[in-house]
DSSP file (Angstrom, degrees, kcal/mol; ACC not computed):
  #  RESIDUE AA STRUCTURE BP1 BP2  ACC     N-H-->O    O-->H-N    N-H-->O    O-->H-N    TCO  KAPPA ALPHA  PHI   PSI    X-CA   Y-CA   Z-CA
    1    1 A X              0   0    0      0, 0.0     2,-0.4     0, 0.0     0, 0.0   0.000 360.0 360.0 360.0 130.7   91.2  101.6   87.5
    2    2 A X        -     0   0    0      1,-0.1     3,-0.1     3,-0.0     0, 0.0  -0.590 360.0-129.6-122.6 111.2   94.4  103.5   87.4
    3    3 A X        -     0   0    0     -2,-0.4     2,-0.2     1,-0.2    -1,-0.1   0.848  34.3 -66.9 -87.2-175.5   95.7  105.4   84.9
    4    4 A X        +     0   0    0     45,-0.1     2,-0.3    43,-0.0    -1,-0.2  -0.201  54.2 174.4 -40.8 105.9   98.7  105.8   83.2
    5    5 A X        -     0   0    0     -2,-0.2    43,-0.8    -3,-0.1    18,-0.2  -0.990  22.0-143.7-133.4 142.7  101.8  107.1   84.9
    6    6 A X  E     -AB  22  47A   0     16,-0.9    16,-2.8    18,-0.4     2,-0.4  -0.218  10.1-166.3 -75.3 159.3  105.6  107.8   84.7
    7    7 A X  E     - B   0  46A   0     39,-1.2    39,-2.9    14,-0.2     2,-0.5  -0.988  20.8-126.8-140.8 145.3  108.4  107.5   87.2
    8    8 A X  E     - B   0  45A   0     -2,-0.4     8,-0.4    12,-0.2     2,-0.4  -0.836  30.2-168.0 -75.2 117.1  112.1  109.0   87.2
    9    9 A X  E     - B   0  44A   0     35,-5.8    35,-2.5    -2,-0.5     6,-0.1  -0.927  17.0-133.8-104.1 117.7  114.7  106.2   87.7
   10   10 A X  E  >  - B   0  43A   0     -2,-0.4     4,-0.7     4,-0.2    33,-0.2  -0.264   7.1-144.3 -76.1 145.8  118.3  106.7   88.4
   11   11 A X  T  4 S+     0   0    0     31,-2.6    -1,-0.2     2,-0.1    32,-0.1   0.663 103.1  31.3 -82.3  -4.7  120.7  104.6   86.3
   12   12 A X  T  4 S+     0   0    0     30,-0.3    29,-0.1     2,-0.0     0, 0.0   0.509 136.1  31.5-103.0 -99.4  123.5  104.1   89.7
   13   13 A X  T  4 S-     0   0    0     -2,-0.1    -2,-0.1     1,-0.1    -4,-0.0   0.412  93.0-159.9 -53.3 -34.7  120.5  104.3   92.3
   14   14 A X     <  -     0   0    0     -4,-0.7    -4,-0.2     2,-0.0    -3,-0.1   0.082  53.6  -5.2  72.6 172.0  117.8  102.8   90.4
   15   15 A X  S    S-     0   0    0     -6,-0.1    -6,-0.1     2,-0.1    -8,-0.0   0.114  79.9-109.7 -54.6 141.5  113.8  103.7   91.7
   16   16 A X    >   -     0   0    0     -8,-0.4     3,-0.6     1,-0.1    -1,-0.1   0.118  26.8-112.1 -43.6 161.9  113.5  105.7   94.9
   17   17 A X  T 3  S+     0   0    0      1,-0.3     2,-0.3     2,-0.0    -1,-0.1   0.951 119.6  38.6 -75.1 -44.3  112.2  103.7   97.6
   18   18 A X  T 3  S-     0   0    0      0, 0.0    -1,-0.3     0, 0.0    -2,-0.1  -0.739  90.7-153.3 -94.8  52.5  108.8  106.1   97.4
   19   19 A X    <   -     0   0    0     -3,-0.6     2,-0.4    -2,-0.3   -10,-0.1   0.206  10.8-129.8   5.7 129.6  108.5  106.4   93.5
   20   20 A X        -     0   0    0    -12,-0.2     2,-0.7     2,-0.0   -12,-0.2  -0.855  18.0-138.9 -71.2 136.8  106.6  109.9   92.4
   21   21 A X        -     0   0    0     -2,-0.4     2,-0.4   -14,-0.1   -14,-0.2  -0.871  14.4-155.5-104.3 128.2  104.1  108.8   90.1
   22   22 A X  B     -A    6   0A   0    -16,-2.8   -16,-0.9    -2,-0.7     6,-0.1  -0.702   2.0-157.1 -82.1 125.7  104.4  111.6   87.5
   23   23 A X  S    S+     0   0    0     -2,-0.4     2,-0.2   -18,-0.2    -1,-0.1   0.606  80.1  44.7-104.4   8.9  100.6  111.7   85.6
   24   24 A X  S    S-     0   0    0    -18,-0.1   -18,-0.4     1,-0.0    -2,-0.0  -0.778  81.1-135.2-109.9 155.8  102.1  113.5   82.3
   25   25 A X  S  > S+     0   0    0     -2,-0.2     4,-0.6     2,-0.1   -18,-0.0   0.286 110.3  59.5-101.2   6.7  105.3  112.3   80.6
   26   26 A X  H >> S+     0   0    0      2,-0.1     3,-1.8     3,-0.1     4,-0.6   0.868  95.1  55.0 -71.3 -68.3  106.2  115.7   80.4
   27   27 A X  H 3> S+     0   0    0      1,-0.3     4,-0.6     2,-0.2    -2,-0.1   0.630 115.5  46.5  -3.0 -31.7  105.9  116.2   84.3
   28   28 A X  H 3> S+     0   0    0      2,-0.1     4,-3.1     3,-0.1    -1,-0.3   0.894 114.2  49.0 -77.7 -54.2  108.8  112.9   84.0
   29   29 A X  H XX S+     0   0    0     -3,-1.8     3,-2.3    -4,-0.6     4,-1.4   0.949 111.3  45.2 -40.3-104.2  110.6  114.8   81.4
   30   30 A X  H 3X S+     0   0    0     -4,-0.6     4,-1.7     1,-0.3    -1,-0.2   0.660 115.9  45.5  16.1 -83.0  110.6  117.9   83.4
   31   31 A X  H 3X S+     0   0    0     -4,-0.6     4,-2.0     2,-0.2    -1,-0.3   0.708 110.8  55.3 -69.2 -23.5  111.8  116.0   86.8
   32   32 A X  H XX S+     0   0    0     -4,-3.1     4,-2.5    -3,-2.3     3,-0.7   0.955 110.9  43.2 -65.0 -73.3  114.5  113.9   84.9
   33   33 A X  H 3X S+     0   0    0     -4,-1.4     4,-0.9     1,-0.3    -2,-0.2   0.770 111.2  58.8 -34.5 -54.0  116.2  117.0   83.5
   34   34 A X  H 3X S+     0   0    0     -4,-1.7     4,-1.4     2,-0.2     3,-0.4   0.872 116.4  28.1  -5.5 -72.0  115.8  118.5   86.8
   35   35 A X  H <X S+     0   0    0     -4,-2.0     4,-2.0    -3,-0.7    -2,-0.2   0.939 112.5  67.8 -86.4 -22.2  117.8  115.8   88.6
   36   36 A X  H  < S+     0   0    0     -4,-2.5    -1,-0.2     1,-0.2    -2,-0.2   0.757 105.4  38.7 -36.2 -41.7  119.6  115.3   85.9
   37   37 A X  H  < S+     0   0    0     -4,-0.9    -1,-0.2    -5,-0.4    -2,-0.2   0.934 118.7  45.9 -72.7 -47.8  121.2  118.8   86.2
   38   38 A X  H  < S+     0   0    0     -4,-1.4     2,-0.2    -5,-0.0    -2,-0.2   0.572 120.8  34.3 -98.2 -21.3  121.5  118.9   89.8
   39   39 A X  S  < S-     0   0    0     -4,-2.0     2,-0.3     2,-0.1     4,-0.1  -0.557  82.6-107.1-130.2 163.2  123.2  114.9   90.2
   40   40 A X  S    S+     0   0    0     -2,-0.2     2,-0.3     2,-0.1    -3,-0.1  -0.887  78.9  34.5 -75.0 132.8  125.7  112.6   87.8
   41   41 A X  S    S-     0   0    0     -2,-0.3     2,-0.5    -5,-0.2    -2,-0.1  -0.690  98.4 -42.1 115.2-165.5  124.7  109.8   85.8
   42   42 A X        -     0   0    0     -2,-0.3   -31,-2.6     2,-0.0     2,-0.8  -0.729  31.6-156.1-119.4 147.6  121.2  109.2   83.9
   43   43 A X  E     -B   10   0A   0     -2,-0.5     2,-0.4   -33,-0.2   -33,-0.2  -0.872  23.2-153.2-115.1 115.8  118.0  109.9   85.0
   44   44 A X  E     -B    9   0A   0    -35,-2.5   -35,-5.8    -2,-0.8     2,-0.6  -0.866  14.6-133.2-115.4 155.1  115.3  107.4   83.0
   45   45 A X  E     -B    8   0A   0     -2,-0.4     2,-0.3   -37,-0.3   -37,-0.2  -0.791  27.0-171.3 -85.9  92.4  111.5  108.0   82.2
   46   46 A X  E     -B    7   0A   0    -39,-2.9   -39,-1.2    -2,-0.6     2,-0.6  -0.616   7.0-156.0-101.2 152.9  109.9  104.7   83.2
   47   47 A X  E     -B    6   0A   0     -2,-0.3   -41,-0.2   -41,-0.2     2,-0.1  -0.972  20.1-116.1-151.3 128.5  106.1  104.4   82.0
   48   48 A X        +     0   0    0    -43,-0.8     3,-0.1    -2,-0.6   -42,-0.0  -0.318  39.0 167.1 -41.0 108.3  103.2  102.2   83.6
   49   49 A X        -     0   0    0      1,-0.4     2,-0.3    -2,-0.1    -1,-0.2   0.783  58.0 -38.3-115.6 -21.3  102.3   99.9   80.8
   50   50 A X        -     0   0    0      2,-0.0    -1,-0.4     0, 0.0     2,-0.3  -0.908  52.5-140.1-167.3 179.6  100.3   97.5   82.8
   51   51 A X        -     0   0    0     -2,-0.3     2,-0.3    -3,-0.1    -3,-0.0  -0.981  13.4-131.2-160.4-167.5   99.6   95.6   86.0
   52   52 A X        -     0   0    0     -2,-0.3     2,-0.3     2,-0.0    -2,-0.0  -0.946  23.9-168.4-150.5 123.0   98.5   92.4   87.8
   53   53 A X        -     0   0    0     -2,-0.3     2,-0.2     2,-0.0    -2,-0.0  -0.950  21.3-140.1-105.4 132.0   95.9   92.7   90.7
   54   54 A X        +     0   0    0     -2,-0.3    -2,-0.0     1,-0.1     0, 0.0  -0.637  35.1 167.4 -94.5 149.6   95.1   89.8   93.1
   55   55 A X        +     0   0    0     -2,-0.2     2,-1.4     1,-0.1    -1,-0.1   0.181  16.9 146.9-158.2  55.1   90.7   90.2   93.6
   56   56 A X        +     0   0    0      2,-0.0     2,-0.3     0, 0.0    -1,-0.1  -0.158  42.6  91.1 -76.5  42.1   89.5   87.4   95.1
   57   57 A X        +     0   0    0     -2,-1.4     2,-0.1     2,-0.0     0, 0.0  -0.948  47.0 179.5-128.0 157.3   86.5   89.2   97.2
   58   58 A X        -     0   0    0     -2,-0.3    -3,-0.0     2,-0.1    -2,-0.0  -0.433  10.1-166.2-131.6  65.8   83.3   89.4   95.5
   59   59 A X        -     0   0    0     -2,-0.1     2,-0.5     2,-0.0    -2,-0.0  -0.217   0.4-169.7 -99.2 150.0   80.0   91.2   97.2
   60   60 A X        -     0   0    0      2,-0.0     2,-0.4    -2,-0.0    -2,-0.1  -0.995  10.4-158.0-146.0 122.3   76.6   90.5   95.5
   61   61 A X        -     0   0    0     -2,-0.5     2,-0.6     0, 0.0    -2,-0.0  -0.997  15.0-141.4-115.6 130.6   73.9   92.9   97.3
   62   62 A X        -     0   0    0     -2,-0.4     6,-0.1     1,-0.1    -2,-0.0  -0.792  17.9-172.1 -79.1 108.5   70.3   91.4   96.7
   63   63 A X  S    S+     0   0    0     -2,-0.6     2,-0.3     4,-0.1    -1,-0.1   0.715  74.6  62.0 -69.5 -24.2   67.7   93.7   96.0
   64   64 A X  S    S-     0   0    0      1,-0.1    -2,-0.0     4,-0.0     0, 0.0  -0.737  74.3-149.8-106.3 133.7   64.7   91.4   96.1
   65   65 A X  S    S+     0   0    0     -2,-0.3     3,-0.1     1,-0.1    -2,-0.1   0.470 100.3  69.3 -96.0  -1.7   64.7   90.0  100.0
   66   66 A X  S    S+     0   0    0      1,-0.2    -1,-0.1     3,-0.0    -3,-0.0   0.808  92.3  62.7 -80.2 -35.6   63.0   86.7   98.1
   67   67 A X        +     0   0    0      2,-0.1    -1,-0.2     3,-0.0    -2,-0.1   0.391  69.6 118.6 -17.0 -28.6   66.7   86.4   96.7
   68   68 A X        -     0   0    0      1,-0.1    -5,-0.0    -3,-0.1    -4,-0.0  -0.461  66.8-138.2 -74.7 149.3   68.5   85.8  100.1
   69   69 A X              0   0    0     -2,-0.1    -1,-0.1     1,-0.0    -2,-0.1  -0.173 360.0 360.0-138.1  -4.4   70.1   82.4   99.7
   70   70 A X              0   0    0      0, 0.0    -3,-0.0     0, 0.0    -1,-0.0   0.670 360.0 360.0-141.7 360.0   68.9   81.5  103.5
């Protein structure tokens, strides 16, 4: 599982092609103000809320060799 993380997004460029994942929202904070200073325009604090995984593989190890299914 993985946790919770921020990203900087620019409001003209919108997210970098390579996102940082930031693992504090001060460490976002931080790196928006940062480009924020350095660039024009707005720098936003995007935060991880959730996700969707595809997991269709399953492995089942049998401990018992009377178990084996052939």
């Amino acid at each position: 599982m993985t946790s919770k993380f921020w990203i900087v997004v620019s409001d003209g460029r919108g997210p970098a092609t390579w996102p940082h994942k930031h693992m504090t929202e001060v460490e976002a904070f931080t790196e928006a103000k940062r480009l924020a200073s350095t660039s024009t325009g707005r720098f936003f604090v995007m935060e991880a809320i959730g996700a969707s995984e595809k997991n269709d593989v399953k492995t089942v190890r049998y401990v018992d060799h009377d178990e084996i299914p052939f």
